[in-house]
C-alpha positions in Angstrom: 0.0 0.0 0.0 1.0 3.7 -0.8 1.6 5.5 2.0 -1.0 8.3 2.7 -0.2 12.1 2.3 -2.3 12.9 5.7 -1.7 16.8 5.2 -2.9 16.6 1.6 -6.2 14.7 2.7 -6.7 17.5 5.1 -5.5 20.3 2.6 -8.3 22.9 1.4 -7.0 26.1 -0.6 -4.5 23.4 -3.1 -8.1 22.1 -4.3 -10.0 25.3 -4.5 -9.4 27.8 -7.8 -8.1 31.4 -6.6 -7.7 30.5 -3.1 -6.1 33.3 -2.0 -8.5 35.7 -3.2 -10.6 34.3 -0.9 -9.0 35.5 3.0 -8.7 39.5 0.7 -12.2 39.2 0.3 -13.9 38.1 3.3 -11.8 40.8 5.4 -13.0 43.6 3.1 -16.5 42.4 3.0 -16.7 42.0 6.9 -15.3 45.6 7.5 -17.8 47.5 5.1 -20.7 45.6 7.2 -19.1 46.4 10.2 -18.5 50.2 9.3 -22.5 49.9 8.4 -23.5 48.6 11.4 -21.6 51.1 13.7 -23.2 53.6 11.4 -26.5 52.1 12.9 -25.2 51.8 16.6 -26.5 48.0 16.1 -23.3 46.7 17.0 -21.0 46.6 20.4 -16.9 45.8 19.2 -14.0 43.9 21.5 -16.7 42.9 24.3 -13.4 41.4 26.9 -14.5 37.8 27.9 -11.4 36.6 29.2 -7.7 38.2 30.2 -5.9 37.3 26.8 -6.2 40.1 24.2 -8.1 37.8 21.4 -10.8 36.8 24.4 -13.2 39.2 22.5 -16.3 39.2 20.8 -18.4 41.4 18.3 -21.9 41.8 18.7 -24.1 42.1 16.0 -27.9 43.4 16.7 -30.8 43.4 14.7 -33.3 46.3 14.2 -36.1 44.9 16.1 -36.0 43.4 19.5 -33.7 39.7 19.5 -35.4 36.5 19.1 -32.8 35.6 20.6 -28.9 34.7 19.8 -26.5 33.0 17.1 -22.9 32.3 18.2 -20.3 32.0 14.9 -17.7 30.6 15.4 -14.6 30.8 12.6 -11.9 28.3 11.6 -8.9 28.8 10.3 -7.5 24.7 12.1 -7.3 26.7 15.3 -4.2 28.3 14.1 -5.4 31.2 11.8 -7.7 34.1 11.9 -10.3 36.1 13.9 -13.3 37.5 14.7 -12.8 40.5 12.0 -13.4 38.7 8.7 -16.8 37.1 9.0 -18.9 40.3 10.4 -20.7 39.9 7.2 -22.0 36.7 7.6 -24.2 38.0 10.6 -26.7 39.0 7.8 -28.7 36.5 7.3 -29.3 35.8 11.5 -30.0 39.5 11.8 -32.8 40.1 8.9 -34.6 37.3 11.0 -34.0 39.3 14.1 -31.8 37.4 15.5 -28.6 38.8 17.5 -25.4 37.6 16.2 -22.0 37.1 18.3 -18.6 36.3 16.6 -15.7 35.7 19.3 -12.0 35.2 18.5 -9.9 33.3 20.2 -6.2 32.6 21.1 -4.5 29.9 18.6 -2.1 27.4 18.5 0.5 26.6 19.3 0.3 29.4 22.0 -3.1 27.4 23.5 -3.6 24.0 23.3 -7.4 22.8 21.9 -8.6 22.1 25.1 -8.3 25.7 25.8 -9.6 27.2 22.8 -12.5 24.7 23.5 -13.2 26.5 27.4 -12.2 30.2 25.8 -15.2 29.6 23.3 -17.5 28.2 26.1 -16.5 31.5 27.8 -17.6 33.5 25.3 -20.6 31.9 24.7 -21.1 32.4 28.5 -20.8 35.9 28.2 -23.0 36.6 25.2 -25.6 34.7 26.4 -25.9 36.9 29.7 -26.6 39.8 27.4 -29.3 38.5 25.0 -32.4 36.4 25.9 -34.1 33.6 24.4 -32.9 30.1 22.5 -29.3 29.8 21.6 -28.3 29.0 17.9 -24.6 27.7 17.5 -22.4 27.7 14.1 -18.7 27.3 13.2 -16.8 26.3 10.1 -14.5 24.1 9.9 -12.4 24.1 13.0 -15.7 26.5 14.4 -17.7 23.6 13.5 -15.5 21.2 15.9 -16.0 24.1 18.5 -19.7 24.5 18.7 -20.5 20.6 18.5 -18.2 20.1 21.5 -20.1 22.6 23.5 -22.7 19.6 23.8 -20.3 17.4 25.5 -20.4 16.7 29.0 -17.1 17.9 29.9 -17.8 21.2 29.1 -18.2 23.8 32.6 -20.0 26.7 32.4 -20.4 29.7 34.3 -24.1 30.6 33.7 -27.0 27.9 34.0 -28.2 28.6 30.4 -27.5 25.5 28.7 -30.8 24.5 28.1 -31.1 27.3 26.3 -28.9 25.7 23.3 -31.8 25.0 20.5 -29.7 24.2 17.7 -26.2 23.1 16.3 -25.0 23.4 13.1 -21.5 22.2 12.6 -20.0 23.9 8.9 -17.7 21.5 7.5 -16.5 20.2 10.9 -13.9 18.5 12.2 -15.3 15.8 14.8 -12.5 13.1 15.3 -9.0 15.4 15.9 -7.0 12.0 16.0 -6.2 11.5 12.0 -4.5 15.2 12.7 -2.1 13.6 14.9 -0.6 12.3 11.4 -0.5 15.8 9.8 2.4 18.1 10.5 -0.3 20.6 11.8 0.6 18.6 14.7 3.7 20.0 15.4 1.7 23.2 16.3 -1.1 21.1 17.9 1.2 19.4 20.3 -1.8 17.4 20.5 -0.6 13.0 21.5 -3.7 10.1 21.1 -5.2 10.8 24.4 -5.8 15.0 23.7 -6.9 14.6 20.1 -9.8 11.9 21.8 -10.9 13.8 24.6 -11.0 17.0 22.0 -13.1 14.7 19.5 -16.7 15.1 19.9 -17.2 12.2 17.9 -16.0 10.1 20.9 -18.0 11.7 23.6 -21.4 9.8 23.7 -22.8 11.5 26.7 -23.4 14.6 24.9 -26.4 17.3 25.6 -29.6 15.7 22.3 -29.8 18.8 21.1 -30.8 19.1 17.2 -27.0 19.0 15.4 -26.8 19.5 11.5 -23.5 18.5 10.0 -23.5 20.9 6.9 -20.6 19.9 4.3 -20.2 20.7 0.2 -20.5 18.8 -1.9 -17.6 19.4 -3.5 -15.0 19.4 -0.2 -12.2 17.3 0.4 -13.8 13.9 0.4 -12.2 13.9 4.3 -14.4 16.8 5.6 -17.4 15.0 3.7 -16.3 11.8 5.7 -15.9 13.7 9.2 -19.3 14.8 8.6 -21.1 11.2 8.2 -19.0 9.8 11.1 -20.8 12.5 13.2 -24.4 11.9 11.8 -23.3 8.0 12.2 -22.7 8.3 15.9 -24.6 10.7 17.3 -28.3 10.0 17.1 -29.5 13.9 17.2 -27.5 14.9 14.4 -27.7 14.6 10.8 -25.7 15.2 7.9 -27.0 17.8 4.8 -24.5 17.7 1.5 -24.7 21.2 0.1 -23.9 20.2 -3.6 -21.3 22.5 -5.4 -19.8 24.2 -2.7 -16.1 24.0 -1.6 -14.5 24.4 1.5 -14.5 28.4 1.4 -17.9 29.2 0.1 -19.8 26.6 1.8 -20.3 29.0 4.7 -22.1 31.7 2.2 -25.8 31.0 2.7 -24.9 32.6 6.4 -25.2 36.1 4.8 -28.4 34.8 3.0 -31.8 34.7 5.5 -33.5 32.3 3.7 -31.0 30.1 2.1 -30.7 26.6 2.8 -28.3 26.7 5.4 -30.0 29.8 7.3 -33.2 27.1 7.9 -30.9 24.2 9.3 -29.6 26.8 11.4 -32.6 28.7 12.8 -35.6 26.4 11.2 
């Protein structure tokens, strides 16, 4: 047998056309909406929920009072990006009055997972003391790993809102970490077997039965298509929706859209 190119099974922009054009656009796109939203004092910037200076979220709010709230949560394989190039995909949460939060966080190698995993916890924390009613999570990619493992047991918060949590869907997600052990991602990771398990919701069985959707293209790595059915496989709340012609970078488009596809998996 050939041996398998594990950082090419898990490589994204080598397999879309103009990738780079892509990380120019979304930061240009996310700073006009957030210049228009500031212009409408419907947004609060750099809300502090933790000590590091990336422990911040942007809050988006719509025009009418909040149904209640949608957490975002970006990728990037926990080592890239921030909060300040997906403003514009609040858009689509907002027009059905929904308030929108988008938290950074601190990345690898300077945090482990695990930490990321309690930073966004945090966040979510935070933002839900500010806006009432049901709870929507969403992340892509490494943000989709994020907000499924906010349903597993392990996870402590601070606020007793849990319950609140009506709805995961999980972009493209990554829900077994352990084939990343054979990346060299890992040598950021740091992660050995026993972190990349207890950081793969896959594994965790006792998790909250909450509605999950595990939104992937169609036309993604055929690895992020199979991390997706592995999730709908194991866990009985969640299934799997395969968004045909869509890559790894505009999958996460219909956000911006109120009534596309993925805007009804996310809020019905």
């Amino acid at each position: 047998m050939s041996e398998i190119d594990w950082d090419d099974l898990y490589a994204n922009g080598a397999y879309i056309e103009d990738a780079a054009d892509y990380p120019p656009r979304w930061a240009a796109l996310a700073a006009e909406f957030r210049a228009q939203m500031q212009a409408k004092d419907k947004c609060q910037l750099d809300i502090t929920y933790g000590p590091h200076a990336r422990e911040k979220f942007d809050l988006f709010l719509p025009d009418a009072a909040p149904r209640g709230l949608v957490v975002f949560v970006h990728g990037g394989y926990w080592l890239a990006f921030d909060k300040s190039s997906w403003s514009h995909l609040a858009a689509g949460a907002l027009a059905r009055e929904y308030a929108v939060a988008m938290p950074s966080y601190v990345l690898s190698p300077e945090v482990p997972v695990s930490t990321i995993t309690k930073q966004i916890a945090a966040a979510i924390d935070k933002a839900a003391g500010m806006v009432a009613g049901p709870i929507h999570l969403t992340g892509h990619s490494a943000g989709g790993h994020l907000v499924t493992r906010m349903l597993c047991s392990d996870i402590h918060w601070q606020g007793c809102f849990p319950a609140r949590i009506a709805r995961v869907v999980s972009i493209s997600g990554v829900h077994d970490l352990r084939p990343l052990l054979n990346t060299t991602m890992n040598d950021q990771f740091k992660m050995d077997e026993a972190a990349a398990a207890a950081e793969s919701p896959l594994l965790h069985h006792d998790h909250k039965p909450v509605p999950v959707v595990a939104w992937v293209g169609g036309d993604e790595r055929p690895v992020f298509i199979k991390q997706s059915k592995w999730l709908a496989r194991d866990w009985p709340s969640a299934e799997m929706v395969i968004d045909p012609g869509k890559h790894h970078f505009n999958v996460i488009d219909g956000l911006a859209d109120p009534d596309s596809p993925l805007m009804h998996a996310l809020l019905g």
